[in-house]
PDB file of N, CA, C and O in Angstrom:
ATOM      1  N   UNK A   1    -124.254-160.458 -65.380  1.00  0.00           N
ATOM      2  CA  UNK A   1    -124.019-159.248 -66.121  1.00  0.00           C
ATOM      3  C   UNK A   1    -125.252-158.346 -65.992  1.00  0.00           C
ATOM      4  O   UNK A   1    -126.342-158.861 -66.244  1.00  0.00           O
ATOM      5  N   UNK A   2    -125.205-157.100 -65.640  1.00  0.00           N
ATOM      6  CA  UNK A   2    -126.200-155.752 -65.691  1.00  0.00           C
ATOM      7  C   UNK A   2    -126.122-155.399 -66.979  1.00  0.00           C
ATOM      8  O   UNK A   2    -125.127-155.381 -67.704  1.00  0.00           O
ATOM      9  N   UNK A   3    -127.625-155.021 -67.307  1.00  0.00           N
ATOM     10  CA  UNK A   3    -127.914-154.292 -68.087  1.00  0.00           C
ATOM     11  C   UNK A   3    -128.020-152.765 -68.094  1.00  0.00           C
ATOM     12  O   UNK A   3    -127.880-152.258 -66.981  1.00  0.00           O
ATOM     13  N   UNK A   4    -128.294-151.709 -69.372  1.00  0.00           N
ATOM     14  CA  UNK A   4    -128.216-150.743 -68.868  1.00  0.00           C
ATOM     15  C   UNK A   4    -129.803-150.496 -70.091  1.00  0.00           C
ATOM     16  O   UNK A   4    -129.768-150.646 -71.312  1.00  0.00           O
ATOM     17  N   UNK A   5    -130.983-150.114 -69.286  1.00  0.00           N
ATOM     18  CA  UNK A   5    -132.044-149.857 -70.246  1.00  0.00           C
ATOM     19  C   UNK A   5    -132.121-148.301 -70.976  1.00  0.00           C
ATOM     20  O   UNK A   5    -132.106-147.276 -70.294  1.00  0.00           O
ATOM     21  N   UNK A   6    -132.199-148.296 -72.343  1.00  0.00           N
ATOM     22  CA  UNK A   6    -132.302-146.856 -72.660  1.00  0.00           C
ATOM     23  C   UNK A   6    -132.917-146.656 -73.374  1.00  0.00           C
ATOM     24  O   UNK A   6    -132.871-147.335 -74.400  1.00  0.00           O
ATOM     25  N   UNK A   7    -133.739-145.725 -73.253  1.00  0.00           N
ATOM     26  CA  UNK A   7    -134.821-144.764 -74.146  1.00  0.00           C
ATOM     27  C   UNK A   7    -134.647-143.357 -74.553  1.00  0.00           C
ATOM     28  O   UNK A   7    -134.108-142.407 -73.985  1.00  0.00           O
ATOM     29  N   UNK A   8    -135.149-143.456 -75.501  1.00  0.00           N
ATOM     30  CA  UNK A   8    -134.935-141.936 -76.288  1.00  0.00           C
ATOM     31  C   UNK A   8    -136.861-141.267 -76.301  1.00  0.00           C
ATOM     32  O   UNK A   8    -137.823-142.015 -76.478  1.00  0.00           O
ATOM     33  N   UNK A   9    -136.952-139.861 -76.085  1.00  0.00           N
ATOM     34  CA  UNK A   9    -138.108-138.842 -75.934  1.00  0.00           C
ATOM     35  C   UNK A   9    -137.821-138.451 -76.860  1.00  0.00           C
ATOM     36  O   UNK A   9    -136.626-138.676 -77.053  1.00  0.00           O
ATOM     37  N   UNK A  10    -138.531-137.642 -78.082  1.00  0.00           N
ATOM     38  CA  UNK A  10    -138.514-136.806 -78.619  1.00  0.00           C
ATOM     39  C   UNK A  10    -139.818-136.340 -78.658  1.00  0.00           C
ATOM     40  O   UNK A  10    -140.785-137.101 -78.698  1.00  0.00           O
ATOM     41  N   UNK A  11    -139.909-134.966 -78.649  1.00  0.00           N
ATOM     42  CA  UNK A  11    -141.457-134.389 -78.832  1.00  0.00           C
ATOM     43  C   UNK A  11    -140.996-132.884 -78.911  1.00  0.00           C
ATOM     44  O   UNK A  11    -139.926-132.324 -78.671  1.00  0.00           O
ATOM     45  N   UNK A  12    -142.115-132.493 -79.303  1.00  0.00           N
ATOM     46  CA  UNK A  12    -141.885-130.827 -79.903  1.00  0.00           C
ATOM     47  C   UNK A  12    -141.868-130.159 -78.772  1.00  0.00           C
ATOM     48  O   UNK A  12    -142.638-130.090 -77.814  1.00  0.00           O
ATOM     49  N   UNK A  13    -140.417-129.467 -79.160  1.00  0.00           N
ATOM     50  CA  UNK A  13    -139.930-128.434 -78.213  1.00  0.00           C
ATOM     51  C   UNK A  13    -140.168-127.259 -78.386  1.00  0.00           C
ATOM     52  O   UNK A  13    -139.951-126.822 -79.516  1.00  0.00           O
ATOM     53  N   UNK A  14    -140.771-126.197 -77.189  1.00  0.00           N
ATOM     54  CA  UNK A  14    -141.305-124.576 -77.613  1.00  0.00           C
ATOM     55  C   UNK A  14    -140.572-123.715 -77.269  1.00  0.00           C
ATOM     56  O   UNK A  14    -139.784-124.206 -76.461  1.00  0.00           O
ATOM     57  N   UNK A  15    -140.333-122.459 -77.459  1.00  0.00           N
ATOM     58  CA  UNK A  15    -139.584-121.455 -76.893  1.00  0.00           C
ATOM     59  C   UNK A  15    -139.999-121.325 -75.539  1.00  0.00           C
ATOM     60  O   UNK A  15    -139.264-120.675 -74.797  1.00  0.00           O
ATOM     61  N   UNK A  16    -141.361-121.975 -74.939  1.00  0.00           N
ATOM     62  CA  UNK A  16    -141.496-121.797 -73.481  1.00  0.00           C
ATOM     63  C   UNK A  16    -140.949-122.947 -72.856  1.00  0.00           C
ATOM     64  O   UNK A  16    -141.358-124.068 -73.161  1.00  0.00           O
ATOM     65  N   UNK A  17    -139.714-122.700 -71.677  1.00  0.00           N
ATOM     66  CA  UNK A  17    -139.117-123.024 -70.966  1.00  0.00           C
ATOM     67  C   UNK A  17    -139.841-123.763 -69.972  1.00  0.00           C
ATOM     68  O   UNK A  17    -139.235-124.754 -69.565  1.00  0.00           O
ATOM     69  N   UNK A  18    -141.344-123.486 -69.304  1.00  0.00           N
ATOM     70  CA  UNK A  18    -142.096-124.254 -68.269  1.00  0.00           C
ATOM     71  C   UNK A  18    -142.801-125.485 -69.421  1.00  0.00           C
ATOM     72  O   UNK A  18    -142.730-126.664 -69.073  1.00  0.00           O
ATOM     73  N   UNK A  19    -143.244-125.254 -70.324  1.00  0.00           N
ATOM     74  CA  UNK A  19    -143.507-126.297 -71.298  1.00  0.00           C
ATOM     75  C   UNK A  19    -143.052-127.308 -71.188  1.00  0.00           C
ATOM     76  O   UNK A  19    -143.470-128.338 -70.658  1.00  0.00           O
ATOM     77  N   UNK A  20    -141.678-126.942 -71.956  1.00  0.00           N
ATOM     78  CA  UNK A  20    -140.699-128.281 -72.067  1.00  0.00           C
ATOM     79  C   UNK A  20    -140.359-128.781 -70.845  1.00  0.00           C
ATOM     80  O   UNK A  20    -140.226-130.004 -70.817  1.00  0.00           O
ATOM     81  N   UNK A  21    -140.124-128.000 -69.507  1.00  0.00           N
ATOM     82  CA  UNK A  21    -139.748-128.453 -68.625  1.00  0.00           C
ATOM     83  C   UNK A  21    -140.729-129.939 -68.058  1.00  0.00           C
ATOM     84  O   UNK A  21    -140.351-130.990 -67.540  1.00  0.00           O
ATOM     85  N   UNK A  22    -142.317-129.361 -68.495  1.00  0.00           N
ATOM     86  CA  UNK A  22    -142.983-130.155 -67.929  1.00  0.00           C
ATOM     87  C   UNK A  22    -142.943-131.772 -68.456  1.00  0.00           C
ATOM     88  O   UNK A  22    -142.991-132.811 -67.798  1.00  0.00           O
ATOM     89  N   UNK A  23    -142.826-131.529 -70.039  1.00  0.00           N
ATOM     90  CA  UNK A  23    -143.196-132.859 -70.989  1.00  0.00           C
ATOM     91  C   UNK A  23    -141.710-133.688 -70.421  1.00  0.00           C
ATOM     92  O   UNK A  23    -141.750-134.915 -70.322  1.00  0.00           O
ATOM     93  N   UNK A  24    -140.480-132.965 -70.080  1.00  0.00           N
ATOM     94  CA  UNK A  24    -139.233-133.394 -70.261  1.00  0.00           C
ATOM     95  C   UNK A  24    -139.246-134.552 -68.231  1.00  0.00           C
ATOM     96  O   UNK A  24    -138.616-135.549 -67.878  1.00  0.00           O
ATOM     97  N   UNK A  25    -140.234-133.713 -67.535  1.00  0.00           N
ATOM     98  CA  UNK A  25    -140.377-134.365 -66.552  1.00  0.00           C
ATOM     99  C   UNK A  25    -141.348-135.558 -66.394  1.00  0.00           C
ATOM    100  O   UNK A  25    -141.078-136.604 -65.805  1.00  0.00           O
ATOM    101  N   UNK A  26    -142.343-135.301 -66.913  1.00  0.00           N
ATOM    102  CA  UNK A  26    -143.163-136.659 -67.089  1.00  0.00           C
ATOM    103  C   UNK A  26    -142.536-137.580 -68.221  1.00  0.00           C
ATOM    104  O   UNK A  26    -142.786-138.784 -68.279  1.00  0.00           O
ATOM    105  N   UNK A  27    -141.805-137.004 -69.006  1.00  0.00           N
ATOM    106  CA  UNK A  27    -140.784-138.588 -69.794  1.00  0.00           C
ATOM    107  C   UNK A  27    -139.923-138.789 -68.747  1.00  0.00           C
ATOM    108  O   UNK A  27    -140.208-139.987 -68.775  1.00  0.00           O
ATOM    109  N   UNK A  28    -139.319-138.739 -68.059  1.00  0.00           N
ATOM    110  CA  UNK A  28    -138.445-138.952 -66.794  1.00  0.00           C
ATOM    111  C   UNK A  28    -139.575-140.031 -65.849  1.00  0.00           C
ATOM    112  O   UNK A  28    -139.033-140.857 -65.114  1.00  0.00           O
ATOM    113  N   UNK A  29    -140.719-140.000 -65.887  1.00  0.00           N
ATOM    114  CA  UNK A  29    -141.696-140.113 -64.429  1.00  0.00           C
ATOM    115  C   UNK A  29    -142.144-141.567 -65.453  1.00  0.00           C
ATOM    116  O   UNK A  29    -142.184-142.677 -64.923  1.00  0.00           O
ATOM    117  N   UNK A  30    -142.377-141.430 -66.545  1.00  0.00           N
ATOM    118  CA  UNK A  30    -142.466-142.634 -67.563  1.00  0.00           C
ATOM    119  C   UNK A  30    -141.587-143.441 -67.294  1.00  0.00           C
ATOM    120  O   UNK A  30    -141.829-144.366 -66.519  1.00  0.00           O
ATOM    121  N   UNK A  31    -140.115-143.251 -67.982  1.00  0.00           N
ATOM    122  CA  UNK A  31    -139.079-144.199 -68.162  1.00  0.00           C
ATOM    123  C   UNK A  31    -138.839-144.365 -66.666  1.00  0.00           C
ATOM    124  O   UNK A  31    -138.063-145.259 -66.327  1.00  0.00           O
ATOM    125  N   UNK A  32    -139.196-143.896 -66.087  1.00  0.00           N
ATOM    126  CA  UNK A  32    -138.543-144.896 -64.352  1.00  0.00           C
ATOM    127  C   UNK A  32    -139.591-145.758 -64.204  1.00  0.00           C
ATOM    128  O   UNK A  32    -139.263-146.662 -63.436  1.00  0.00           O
ATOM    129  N   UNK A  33    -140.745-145.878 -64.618  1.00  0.00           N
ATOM    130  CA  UNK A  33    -141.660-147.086 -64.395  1.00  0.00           C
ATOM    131  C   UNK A  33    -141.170-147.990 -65.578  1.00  0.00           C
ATOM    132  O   UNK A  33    -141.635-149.130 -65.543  1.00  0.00           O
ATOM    133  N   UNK A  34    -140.281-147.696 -66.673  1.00  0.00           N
ATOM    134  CA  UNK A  34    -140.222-149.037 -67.324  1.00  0.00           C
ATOM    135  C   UNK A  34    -138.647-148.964 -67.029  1.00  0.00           C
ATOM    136  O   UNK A  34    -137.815-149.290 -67.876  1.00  0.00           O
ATOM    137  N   UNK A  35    -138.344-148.540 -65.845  1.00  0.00           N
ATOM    138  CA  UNK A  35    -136.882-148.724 -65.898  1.00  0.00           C
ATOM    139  C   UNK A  35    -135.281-148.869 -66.817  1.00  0.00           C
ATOM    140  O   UNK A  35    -134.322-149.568 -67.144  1.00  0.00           O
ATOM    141  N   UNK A  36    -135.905-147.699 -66.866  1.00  0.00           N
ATOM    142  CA  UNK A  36    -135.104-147.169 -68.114  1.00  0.00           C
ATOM    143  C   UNK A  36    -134.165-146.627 -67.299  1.00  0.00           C
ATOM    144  O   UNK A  36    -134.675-146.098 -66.311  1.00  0.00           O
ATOM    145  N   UNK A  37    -132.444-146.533 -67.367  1.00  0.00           N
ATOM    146  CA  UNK A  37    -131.122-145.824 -66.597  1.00  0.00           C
ATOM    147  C   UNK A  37    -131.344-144.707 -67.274  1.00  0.00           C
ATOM    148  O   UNK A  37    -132.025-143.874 -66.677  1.00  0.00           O
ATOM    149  N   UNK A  38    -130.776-144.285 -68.928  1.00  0.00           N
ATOM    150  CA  UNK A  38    -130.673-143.510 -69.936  1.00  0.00           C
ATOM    151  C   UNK A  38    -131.722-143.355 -70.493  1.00  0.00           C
ATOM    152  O   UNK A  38    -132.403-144.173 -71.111  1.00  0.00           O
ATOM    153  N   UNK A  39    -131.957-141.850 -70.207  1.00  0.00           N
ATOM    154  CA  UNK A  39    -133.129-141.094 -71.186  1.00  0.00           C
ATOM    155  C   UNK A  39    -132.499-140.571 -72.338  1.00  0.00           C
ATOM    156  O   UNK A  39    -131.275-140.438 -72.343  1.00  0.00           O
ATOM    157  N   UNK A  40    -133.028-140.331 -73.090  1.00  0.00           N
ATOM    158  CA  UNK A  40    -132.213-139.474 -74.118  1.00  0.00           C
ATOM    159  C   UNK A  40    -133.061-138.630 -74.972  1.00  0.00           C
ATOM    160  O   UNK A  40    -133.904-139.103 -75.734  1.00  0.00           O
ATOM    161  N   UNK A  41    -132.777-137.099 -74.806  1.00  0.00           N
ATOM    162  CA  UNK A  41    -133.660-135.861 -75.506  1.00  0.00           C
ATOM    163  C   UNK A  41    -133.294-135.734 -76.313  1.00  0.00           C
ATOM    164  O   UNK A  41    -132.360-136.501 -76.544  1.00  0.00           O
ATOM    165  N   UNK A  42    -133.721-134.503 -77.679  1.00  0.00           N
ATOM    166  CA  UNK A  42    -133.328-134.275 -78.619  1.00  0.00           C
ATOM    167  C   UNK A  42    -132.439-133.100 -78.448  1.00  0.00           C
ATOM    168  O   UNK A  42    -132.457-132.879 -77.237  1.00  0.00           O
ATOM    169  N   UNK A  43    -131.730-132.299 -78.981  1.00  0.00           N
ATOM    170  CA  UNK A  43    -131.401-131.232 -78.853  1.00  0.00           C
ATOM    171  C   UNK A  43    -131.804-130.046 -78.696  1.00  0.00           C
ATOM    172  O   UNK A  43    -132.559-129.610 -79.565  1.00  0.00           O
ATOM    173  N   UNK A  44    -131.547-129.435 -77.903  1.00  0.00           N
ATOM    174  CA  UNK A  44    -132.524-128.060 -77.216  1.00  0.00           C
ATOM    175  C   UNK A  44    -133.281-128.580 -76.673  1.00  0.00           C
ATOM    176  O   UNK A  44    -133.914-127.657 -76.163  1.00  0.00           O
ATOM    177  N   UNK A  45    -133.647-129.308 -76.430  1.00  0.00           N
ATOM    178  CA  UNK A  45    -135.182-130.022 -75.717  1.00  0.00           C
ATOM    179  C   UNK A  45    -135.650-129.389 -74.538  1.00  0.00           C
ATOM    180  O   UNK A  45    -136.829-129.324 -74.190  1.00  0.00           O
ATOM    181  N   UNK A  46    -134.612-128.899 -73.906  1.00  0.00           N
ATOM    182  CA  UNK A  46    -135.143-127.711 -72.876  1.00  0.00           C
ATOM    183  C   UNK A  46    -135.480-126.032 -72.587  1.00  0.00           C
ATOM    184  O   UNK A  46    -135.911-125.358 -71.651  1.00  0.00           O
ATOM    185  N   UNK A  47    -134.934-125.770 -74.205  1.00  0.00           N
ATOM    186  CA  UNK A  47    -135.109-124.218 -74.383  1.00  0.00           C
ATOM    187  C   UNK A  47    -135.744-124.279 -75.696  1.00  0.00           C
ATOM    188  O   UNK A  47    -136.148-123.136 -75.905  1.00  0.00           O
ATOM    189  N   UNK A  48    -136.026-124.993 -76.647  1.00  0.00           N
ATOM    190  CA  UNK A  48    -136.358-125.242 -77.843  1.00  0.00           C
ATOM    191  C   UNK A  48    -135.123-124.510 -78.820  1.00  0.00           C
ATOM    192  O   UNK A  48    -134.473-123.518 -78.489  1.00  0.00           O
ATOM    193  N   UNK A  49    -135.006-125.168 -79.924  1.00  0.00           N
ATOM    194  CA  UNK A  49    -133.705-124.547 -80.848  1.00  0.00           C
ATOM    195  C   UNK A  49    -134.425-123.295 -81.590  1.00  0.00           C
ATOM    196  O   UNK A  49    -135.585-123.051 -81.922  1.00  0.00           O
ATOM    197  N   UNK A  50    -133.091-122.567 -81.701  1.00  0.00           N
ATOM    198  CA  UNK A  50    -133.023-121.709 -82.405  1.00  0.00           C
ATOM    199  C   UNK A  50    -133.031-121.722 -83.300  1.00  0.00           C
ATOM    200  O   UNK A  50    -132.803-122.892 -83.608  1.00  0.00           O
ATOM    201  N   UNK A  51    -133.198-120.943 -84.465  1.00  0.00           N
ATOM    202  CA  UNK A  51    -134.257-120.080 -84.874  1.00  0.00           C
ATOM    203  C   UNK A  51    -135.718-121.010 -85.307  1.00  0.00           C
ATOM    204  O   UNK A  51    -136.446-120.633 -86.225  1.00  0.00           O
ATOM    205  N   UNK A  52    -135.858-121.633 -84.903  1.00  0.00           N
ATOM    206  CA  UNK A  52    -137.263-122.412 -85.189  1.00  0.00           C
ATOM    207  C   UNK A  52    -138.271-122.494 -84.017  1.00  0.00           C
ATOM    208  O   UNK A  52    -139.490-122.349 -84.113  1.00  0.00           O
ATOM    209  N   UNK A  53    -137.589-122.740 -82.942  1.00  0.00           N
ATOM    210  CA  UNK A  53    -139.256-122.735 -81.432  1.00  0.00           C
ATOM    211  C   UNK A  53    -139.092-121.366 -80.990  1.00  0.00           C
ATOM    212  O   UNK A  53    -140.027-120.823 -80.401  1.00  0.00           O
ATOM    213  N   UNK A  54    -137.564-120.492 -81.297  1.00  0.00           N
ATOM    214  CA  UNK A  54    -137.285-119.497 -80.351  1.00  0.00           C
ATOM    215  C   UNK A  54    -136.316-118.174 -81.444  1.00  0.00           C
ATOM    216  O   UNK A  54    -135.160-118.252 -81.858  1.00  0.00           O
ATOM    217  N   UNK A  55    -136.942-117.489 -81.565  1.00  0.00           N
ATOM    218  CA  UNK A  55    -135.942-116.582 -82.141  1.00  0.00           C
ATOM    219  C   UNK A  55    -134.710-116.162 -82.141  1.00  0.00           C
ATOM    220  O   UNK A  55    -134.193-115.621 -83.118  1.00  0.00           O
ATOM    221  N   UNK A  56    -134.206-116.345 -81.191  1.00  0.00           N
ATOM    222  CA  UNK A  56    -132.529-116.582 -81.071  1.00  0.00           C
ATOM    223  C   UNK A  56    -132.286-117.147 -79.745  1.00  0.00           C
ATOM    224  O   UNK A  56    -133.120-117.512 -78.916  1.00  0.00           O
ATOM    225  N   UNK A  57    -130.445-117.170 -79.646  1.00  0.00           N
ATOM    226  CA  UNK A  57    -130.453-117.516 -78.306  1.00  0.00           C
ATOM    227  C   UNK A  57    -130.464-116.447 -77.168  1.00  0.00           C
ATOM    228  O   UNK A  57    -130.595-116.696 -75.970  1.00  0.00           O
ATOM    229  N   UNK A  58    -130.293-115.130 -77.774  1.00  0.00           N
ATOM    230  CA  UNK A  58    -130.564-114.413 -76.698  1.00  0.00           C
ATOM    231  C   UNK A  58    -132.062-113.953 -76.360  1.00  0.00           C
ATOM    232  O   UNK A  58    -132.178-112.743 -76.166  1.00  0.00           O
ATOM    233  N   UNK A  59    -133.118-114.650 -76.268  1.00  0.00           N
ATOM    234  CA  UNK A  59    -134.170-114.522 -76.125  1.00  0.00           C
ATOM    235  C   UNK A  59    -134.236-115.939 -74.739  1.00  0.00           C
ATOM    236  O   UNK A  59    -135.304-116.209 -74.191  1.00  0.00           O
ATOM    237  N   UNK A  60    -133.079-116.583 -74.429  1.00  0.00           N
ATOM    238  CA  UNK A  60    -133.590-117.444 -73.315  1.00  0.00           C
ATOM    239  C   UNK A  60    -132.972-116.867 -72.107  1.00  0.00           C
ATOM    240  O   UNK A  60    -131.992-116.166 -71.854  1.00  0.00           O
ATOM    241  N   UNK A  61    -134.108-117.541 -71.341  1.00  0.00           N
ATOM    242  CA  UNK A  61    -133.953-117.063 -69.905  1.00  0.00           C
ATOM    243  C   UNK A  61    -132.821-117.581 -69.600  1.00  0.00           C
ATOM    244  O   UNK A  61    -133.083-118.777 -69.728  1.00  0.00           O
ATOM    245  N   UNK A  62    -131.390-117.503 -69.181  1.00  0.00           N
ATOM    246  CA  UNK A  62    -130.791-118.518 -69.051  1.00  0.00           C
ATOM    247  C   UNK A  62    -130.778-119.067 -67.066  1.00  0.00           C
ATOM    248  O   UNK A  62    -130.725-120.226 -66.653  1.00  0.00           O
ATOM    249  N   UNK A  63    -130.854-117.659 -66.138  1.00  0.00           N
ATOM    250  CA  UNK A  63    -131.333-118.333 -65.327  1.00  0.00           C
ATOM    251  C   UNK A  63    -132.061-119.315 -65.101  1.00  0.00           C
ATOM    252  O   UNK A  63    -131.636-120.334 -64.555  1.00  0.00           O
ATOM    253  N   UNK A  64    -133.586-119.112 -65.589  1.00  0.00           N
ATOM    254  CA  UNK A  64    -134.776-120.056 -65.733  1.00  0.00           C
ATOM    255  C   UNK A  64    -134.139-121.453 -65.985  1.00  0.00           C
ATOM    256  O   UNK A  64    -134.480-122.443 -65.339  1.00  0.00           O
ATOM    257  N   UNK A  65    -133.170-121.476 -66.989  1.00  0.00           N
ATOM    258  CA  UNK A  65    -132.910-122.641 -68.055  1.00  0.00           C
ATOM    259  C   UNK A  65    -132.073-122.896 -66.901  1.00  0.00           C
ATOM    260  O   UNK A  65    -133.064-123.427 -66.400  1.00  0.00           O
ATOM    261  N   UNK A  66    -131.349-122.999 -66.166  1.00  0.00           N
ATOM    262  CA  UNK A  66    -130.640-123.363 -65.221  1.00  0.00           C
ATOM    263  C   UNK A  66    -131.122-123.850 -64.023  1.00  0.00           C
ATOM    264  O   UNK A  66    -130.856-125.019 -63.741  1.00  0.00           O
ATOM    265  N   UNK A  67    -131.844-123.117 -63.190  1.00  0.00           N
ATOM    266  CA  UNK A  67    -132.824-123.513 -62.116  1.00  0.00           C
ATOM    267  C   UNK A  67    -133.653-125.309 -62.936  1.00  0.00           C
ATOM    268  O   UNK A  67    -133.638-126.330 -62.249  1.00  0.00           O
ATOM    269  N   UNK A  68    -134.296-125.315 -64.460  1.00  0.00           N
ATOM    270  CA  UNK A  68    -134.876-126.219 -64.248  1.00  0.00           C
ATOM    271  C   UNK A  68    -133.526-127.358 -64.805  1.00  0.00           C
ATOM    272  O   UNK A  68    -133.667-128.580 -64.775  1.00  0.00           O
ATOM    273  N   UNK A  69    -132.866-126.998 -65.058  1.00  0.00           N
ATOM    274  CA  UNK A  69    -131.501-128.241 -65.579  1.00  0.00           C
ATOM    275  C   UNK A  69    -131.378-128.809 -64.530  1.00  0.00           C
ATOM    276  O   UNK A  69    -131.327-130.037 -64.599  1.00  0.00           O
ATOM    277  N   UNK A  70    -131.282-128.164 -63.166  1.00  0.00           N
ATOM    278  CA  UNK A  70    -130.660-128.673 -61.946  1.00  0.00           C
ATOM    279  C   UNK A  70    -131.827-129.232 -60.932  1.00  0.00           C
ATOM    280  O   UNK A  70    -131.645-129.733 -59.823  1.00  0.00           O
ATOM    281  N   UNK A  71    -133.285-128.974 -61.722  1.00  0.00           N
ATOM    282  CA  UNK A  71    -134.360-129.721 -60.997  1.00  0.00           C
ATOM    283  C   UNK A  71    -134.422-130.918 -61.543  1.00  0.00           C
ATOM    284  O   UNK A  71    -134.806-131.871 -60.865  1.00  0.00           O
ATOM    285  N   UNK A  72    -133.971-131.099 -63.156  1.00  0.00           N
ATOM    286  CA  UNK A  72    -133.765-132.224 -63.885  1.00  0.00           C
ATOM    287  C   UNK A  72    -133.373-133.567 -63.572  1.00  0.00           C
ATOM    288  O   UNK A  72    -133.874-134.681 -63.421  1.00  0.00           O
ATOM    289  N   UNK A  73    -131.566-132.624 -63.518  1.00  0.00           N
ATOM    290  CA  UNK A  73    -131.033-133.294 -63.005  1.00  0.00           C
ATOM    291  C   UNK A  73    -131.711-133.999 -61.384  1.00  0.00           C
ATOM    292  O   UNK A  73    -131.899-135.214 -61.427  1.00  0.00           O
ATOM    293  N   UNK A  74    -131.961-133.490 -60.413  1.00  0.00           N
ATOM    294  CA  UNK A  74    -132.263-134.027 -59.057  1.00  0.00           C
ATOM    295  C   UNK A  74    -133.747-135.212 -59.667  1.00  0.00           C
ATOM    296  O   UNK A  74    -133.890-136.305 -59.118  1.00  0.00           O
ATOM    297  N   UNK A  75    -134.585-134.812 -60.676  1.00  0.00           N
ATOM    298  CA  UNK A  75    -135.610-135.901 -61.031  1.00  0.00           C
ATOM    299  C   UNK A  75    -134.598-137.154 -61.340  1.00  0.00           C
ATOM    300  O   UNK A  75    -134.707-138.237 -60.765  1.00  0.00           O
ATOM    301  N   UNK A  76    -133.454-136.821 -62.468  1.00  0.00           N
ATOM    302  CA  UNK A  76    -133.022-137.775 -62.714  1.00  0.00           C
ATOM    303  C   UNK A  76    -132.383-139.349 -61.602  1.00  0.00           C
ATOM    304  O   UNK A  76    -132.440-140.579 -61.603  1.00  0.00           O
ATOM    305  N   UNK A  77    -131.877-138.333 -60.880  1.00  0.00           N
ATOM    306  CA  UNK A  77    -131.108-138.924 -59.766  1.00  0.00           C
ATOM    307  C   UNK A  77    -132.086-139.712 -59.269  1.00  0.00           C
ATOM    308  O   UNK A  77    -132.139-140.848 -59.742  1.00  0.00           O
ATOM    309  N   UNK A  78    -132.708-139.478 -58.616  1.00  0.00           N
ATOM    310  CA  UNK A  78    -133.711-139.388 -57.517  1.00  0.00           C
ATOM    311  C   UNK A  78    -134.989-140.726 -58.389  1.00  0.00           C
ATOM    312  O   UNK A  78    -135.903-141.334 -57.831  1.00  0.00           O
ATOM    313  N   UNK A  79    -134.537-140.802 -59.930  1.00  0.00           N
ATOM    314  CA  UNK A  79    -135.372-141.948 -60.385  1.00  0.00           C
ATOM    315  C   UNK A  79    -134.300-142.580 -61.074  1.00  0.00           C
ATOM    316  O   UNK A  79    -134.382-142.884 -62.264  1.00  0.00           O
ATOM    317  N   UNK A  80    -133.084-142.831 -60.217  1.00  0.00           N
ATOM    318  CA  UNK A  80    -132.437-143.832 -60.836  1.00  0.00           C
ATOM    319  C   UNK A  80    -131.623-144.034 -62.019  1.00  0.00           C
ATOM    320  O   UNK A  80    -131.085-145.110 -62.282  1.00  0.00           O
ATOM    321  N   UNK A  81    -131.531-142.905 -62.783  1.00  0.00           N
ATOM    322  CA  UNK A  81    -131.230-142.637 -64.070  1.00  0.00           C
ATOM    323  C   UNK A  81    -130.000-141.741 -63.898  1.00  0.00           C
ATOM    324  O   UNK A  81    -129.812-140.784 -63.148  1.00  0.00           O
ATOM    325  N   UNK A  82    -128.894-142.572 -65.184  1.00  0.00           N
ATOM    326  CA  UNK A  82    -127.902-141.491 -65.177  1.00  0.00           C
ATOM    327  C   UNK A  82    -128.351-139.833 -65.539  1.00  0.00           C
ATOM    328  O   UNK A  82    -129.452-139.409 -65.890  1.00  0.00           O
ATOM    329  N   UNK A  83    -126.969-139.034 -65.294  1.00  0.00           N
ATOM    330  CA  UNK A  83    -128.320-137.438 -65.030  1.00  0.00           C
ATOM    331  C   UNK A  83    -127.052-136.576 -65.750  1.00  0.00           C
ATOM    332  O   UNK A  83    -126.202-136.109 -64.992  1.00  0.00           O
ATOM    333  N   UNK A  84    -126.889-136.315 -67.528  1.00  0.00           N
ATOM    334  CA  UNK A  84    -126.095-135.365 -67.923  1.00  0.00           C
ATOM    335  C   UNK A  84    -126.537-134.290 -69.058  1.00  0.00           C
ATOM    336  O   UNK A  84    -126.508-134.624 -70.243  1.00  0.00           O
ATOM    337  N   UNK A  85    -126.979-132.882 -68.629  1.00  0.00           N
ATOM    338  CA  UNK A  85    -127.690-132.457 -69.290  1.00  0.00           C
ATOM    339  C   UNK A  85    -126.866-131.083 -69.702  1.00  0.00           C
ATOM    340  O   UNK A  85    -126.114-130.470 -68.944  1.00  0.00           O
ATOM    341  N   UNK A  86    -127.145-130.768 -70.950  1.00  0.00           N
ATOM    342  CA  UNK A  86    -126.520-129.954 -71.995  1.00  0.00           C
ATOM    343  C   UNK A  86    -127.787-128.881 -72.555  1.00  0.00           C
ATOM    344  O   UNK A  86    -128.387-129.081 -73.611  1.00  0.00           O
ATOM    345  N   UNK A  87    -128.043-127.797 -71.701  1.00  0.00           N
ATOM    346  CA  UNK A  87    -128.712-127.121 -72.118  1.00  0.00           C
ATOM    347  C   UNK A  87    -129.234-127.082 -73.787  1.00  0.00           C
ATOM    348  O   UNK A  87    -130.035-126.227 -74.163  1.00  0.00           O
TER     349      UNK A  87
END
């Protein structure tokens, strides 16, 4: 029988989009050395929530927020980990 290892990140999310992108990639670069399948973020974790890291939602880039979902995703892949992300 396979196992499936999973970990949960949480850490403070900012209205800056390269921020989070970065912390959200080195927890990715972490859990593949302890072999972890499932990461698991908090909500918003990649744009920070509204009205608390970011003044609304029309204040996000949503291109930006897209370009790095889909770099995410390819970290995810690419370290082994299932890869389903919800802006």
């Amino acid at each position: 029988m396979s196992s499936l290892k999973i970990g949960v990140f949480q850490f403070k999310a900012t209205g800056n989009l390269q921020e989070n992108h970065r912390k959200i990639v080195r927890a990715i670069q972490q859990a593949h050395k302890k072999k972890v399948r499932l990461l698991v973020f908090q909500e918003c974790a990649t744009c920070g929530y509204p009205p608390i890291e970011r003044s609304d939602v029309e204040s996000i880039d949503f291109a930006v927020l897209e370009e790095y979902l889909h770099q995410l995703k390819e970290w995810a892949v690419s370290s082994d980990m299932c890869a389903t992300f919800f802006g």
